[in-house]
ROFISE-276749 format. One record per residue: residue number from 1; x, y, z of N, C-alpha, C in turn; residue in three letters. Coordinates in nm, 2 decimals. Each point is the difference from the previous one (the first is absolute). Layout:
# ROFISE-276749
<rec i="NUM" n_u="X" n_v="Y" n_w="Z" ca_u="X" ca_v="Y" ca_w="Z" c_u="X" c_v="Y" c_w="Z" aa="ala"/>
...
END
This chain:
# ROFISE-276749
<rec i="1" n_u="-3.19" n_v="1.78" n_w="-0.92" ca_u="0.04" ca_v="0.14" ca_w="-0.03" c_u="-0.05" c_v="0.10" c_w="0.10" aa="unk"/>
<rec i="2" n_u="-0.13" n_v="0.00" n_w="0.05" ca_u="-0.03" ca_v="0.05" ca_w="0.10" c_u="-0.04" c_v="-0.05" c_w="0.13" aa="unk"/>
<rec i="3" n_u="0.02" n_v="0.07" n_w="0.09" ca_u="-0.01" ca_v="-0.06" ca_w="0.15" c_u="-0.15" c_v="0.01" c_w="0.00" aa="unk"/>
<rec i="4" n_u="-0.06" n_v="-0.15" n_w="0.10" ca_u="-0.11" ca_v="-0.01" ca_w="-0.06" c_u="-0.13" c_v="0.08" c_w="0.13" aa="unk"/>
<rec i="5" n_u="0.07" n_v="0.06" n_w="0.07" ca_u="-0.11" ca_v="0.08" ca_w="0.05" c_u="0.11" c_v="0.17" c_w="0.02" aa="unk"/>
<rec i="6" n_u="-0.14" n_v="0.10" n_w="0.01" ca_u="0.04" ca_v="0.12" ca_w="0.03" c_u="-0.01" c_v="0.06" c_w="0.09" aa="unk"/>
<rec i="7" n_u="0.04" n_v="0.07" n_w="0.09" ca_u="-0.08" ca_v="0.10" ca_w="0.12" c_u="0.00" c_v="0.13" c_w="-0.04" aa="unk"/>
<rec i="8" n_u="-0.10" n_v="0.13" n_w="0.00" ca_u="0.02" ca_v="0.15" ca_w="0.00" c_u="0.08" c_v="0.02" c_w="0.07" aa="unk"/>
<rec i="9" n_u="0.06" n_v="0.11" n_w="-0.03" ca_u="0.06" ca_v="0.12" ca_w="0.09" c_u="-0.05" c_v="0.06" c_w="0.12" aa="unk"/>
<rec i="10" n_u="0.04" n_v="-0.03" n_w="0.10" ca_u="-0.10" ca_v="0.12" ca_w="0.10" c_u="0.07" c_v="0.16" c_w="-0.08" aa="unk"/>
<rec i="11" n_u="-0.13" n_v="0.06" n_w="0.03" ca_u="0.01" ca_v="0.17" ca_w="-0.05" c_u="-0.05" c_v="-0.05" c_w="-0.12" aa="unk"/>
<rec i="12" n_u="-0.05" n_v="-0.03" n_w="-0.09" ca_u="0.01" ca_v="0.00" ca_w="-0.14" c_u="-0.14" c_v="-0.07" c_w="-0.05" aa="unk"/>
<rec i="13" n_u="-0.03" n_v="0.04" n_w="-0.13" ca_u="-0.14" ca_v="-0.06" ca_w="-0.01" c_u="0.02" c_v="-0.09" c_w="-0.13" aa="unk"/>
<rec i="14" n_u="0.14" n_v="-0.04" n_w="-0.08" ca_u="0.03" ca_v="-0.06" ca_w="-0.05" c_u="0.16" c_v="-0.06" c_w="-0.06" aa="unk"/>
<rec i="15" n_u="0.06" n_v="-0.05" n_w="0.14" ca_u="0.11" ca_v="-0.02" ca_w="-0.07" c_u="0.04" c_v="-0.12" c_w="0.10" aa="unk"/>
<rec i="16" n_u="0.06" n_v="-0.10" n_w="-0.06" ca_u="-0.06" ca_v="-0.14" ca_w="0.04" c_u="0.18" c_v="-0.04" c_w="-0.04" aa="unk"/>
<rec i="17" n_u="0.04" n_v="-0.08" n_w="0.16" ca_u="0.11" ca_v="-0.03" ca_w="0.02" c_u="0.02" c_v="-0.18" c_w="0.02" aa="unk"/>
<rec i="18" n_u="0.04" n_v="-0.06" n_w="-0.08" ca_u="0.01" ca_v="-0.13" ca_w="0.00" c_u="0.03" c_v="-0.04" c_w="0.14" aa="unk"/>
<rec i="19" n_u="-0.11" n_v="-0.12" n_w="0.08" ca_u="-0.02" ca_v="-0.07" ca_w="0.10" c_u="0.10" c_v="-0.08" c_w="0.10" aa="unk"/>
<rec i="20" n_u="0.12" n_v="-0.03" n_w="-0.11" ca_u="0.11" ca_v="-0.06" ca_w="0.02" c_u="0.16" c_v="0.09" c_w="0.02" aa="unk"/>
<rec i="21" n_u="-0.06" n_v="0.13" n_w="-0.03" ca_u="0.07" ca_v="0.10" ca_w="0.01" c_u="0.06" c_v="-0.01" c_w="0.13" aa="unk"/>
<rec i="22" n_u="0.14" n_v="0.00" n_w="0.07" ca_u="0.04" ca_v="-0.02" ca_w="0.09" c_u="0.07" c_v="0.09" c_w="0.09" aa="unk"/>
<rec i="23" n_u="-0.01" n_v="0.11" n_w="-0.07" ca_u="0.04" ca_v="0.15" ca_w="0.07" c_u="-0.11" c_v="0.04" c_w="0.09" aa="unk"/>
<rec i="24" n_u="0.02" n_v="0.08" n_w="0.13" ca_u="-0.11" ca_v="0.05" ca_w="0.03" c_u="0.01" c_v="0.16" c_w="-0.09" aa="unk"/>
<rec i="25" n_u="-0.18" n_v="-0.03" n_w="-0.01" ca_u="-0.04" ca_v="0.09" ca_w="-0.06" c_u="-0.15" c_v="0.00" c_w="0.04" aa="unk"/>
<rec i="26" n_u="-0.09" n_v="0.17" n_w="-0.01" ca_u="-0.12" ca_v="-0.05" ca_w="0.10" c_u="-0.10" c_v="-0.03" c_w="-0.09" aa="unk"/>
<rec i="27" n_u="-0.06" n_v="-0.11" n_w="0.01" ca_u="-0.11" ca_v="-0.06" ca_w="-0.06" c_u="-0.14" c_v="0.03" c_w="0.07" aa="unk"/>
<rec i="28" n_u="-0.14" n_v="-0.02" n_w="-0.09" ca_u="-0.09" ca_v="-0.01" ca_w="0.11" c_u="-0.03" c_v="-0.03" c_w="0.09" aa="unk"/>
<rec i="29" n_u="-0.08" n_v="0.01" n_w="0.12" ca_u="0.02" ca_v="-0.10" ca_w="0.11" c_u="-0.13" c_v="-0.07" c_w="-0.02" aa="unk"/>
<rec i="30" n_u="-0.09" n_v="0.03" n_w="-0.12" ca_u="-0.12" ca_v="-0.08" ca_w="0.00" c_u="0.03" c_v="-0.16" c_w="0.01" aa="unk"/>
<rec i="31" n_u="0.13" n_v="-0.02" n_w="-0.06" ca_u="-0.01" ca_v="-0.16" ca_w="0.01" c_u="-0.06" c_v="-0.02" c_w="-0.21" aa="unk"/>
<rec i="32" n_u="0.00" n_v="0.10" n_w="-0.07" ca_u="-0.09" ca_v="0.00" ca_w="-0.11" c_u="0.16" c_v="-0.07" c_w="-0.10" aa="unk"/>
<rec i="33" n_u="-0.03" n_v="-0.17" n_w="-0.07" ca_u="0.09" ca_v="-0.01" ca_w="-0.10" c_u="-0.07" c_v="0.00" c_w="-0.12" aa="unk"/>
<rec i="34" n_u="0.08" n_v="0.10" n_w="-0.12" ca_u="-0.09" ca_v="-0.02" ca_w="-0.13" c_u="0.10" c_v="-0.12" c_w="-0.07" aa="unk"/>
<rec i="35" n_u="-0.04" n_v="-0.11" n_w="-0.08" ca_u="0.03" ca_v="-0.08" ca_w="-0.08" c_u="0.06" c_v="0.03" c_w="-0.12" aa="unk"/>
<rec i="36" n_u="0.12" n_v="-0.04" n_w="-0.07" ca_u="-0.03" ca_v="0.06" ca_w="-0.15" c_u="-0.06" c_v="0.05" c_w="-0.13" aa="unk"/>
<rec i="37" n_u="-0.06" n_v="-0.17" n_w="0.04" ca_u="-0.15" ca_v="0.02" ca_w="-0.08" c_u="-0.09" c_v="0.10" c_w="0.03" aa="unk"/>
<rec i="38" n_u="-0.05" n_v="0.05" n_w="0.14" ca_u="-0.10" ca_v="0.10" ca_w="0.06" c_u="0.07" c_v="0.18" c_w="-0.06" aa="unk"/>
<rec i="39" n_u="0.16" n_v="-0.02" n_w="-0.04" ca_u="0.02" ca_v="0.13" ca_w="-0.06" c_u="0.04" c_v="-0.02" c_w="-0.15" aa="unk"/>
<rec i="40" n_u="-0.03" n_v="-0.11" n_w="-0.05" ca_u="0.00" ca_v="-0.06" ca_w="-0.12" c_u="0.17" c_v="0.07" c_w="-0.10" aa="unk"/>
<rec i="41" n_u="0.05" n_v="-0.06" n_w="0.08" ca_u="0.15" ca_v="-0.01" ca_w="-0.02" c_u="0.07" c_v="-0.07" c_w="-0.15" aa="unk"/>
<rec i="42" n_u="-0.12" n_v="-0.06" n_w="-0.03" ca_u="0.03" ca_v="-0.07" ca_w="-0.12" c_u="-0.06" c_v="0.10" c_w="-0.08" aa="unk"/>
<rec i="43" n_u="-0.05" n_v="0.12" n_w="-0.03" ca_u="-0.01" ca_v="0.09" ca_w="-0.10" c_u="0.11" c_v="0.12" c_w="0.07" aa="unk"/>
<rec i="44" n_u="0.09" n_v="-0.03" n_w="0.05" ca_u="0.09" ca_v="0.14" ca_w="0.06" c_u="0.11" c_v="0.04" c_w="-0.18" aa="unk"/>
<rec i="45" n_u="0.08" n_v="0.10" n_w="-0.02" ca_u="0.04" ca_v="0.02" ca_w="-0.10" c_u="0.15" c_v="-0.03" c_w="-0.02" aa="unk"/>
<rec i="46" n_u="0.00" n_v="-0.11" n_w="-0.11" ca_u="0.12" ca_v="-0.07" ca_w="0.03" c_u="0.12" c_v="0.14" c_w="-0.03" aa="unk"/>
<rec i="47" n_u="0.02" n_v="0.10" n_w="-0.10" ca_u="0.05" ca_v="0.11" ca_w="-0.04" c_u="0.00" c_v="0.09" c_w="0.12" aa="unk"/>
<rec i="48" n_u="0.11" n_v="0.03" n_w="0.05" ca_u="-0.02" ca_v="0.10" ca_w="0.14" c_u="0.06" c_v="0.16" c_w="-0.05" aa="unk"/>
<rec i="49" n_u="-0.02" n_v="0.10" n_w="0.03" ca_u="0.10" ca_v="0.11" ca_w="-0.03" c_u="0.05" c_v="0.03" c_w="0.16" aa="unk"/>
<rec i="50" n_u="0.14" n_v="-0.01" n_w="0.02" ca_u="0.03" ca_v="0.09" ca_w="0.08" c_u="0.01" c_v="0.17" c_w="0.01" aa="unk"/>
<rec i="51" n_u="-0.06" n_v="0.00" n_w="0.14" ca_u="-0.03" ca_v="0.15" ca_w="0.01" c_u="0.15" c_v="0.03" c_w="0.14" aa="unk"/>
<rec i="52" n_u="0.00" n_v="0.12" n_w="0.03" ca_u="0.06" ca_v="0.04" ca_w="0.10" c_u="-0.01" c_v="-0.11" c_w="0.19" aa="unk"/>
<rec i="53" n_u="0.07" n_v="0.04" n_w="0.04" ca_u="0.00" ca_v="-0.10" ca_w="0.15" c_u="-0.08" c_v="0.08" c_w="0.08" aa="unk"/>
<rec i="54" n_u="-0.08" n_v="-0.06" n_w="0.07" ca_u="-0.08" ca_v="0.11" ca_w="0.13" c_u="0.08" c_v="-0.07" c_w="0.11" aa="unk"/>
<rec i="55" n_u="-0.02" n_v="0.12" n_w="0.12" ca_u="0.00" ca_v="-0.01" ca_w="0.14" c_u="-0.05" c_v="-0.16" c_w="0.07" aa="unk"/>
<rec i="56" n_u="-0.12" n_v="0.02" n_w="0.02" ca_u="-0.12" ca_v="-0.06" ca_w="0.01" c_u="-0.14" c_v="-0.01" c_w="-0.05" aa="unk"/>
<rec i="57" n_u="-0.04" n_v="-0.10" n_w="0.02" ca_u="-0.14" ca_v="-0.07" ca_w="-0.05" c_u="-0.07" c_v="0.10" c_w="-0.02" aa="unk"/>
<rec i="58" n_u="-0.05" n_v="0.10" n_w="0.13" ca_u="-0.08" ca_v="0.07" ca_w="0.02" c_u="0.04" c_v="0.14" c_w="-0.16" aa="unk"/>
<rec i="59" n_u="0.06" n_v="0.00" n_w="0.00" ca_u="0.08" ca_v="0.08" ca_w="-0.12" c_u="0.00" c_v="-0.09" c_w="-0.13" aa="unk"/>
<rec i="60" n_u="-0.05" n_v="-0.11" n_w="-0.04" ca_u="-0.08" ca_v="-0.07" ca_w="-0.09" c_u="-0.12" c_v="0.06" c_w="-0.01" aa="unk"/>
<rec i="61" n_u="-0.09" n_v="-0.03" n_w="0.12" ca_u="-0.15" ca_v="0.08" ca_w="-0.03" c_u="0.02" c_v="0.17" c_w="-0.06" aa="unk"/>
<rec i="62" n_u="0.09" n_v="0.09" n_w="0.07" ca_u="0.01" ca_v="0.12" ca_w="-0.03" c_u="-0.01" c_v="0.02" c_w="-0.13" aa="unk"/>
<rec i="63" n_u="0.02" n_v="-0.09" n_w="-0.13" ca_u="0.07" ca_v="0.06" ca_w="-0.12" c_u="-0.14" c_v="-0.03" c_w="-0.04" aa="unk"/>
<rec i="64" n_u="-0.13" n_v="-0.02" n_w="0.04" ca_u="-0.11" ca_v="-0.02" ca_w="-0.05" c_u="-0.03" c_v="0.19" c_w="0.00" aa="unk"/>
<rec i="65" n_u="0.02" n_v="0.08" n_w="0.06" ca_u="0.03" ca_v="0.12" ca_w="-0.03" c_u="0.03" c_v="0.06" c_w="-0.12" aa="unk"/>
<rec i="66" n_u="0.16" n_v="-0.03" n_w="-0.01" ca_u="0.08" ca_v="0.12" ca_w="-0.11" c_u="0.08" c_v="-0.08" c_w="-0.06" aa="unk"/>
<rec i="67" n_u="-0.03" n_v="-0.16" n_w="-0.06" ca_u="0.10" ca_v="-0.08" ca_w="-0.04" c_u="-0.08" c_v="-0.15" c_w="-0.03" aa="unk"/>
<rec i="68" n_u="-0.11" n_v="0.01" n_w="-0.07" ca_u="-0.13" ca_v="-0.07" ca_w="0.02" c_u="0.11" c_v="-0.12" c_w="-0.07" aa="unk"/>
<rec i="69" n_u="0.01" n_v="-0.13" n_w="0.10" ca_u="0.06" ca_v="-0.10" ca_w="-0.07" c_u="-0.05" c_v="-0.07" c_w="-0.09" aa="unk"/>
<rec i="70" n_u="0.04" n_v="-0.10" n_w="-0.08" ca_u="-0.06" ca_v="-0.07" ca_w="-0.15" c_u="-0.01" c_v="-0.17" c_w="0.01" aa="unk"/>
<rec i="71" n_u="-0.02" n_v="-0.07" n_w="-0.06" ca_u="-0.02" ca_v="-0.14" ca_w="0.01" c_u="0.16" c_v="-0.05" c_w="-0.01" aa="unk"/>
<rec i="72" n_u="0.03" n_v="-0.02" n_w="0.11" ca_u="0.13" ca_v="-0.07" ca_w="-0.06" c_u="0.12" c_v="0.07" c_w="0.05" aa="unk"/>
<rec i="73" n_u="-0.02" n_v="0.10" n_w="0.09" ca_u="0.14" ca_v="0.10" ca_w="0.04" c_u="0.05" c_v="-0.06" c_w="0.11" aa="unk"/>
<rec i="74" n_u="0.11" n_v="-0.01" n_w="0.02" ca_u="0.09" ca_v="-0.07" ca_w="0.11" c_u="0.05" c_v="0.13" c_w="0.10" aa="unk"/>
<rec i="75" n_u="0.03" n_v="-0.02" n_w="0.10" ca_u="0.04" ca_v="0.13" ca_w="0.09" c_u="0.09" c_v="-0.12" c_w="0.13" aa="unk"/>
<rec i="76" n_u="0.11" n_v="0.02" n_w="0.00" ca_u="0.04" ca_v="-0.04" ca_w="0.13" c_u="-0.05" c_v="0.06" c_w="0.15" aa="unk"/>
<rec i="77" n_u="0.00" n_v="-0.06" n_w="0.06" ca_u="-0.03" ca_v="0.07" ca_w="0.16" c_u="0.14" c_v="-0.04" c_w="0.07" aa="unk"/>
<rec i="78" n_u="0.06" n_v="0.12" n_w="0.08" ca_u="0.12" ca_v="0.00" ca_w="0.01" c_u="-0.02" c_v="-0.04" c_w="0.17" aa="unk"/>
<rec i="79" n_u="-0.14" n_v="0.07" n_w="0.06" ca_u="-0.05" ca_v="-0.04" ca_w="0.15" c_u="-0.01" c_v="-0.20" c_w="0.00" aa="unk"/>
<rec i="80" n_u="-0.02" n_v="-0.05" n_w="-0.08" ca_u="-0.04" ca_v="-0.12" ca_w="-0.02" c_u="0.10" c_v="-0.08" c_w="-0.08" aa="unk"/>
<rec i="81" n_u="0.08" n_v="0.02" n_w="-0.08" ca_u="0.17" ca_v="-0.06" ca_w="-0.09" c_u="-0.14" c_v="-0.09" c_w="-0.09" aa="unk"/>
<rec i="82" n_u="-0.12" n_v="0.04" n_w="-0.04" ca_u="-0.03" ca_v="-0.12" ca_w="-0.08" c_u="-0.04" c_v="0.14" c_w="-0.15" aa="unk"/>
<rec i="83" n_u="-0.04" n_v="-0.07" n_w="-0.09" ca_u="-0.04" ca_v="0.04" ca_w="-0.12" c_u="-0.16" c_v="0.02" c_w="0.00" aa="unk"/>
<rec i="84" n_u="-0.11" n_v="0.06" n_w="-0.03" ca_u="-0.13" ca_v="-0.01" ca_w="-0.03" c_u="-0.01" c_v="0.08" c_w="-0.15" aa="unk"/>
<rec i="85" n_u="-0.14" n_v="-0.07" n_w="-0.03" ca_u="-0.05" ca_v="0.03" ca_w="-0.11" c_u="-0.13" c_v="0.01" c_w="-0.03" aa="unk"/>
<rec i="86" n_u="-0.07" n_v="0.14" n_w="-0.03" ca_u="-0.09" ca_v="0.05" ca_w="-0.03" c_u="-0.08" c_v="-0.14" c_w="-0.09" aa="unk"/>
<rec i="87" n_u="-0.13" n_v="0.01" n_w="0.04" ca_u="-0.10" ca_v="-0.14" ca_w="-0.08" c_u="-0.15" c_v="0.08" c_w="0.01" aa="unk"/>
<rec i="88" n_u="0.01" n_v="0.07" n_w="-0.09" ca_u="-0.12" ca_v="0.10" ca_w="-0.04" c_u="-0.13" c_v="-0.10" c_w="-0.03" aa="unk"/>
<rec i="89" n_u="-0.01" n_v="-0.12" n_w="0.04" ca_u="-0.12" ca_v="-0.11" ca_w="-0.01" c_u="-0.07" c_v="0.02" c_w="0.15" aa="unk"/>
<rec i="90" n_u="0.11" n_v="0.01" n_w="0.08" ca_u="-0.06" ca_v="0.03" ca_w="0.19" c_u="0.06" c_v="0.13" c_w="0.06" aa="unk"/>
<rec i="91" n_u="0.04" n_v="0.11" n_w="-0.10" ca_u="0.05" ca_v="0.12" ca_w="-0.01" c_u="0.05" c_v="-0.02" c_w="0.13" aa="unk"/>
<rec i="92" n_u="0.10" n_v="-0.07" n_w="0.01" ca_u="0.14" ca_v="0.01" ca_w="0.12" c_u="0.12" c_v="-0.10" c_w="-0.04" aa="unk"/>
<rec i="93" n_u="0.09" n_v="0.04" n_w="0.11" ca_u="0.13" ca_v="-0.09" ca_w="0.00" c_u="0.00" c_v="-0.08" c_w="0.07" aa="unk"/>
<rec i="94" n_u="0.10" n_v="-0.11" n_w="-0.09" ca_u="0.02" ca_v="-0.14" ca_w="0.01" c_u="0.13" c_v="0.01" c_w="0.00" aa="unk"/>
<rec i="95" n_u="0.06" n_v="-0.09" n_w="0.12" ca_u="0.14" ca_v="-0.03" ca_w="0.05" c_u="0.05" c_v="-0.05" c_w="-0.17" aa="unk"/>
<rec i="96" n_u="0.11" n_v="-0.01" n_w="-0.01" ca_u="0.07" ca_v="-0.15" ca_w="-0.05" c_u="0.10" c_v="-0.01" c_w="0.06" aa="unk"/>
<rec i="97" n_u="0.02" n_v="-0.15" n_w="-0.09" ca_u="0.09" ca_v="-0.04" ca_w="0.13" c_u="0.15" c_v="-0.04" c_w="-0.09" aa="unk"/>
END
């Protein structure tokens, strides 16, 4: 179900783009992979609500502002053609795929 490692976002302090992901898109350059298990993917929220589409990633973190997201909110990233979802367990987004 899930791809079984992640990489962050560069720019971002929580939004984590599946490893196998094969678009470029910029990742850390630390070299840093988190596991599924390490963002504990198996308590993610099976019930998603779709919210509006953002721009970009970076525009994920912004709504911690004026749009404080919820366990379980889906947002497409239109910079990225993939889906993410708010996982209020490691208060960031997770690709799906």
């Amino acid at each position: 179900m899930h791809a079984a490692a992640y990489k962050k976002m560069a720019g971002t302090a929580a939004v984590f783009l599946s490893s196998e992901f094969d678009k470029a898109s910029p990742v850390e350059r630390d070299g840093m992979v988190w596991t599924a298990e390490e963002l504990h993917l198996d308590k993610l929220p099976v019930q998603h609500h779709r919210k509006p589409m953002m721009q970009t990633v970076l525009a994920l973190e912004g709504l911690e502002e004026y749009d404080r997201p919820e366990d379980g909110d889906l947002r497409r990233v239109d910079s990225v053609g993939s889906d993410f979802v708010y996982f209020q367990l490691i208060s960031g987004w997770v690709q799906q795929n």
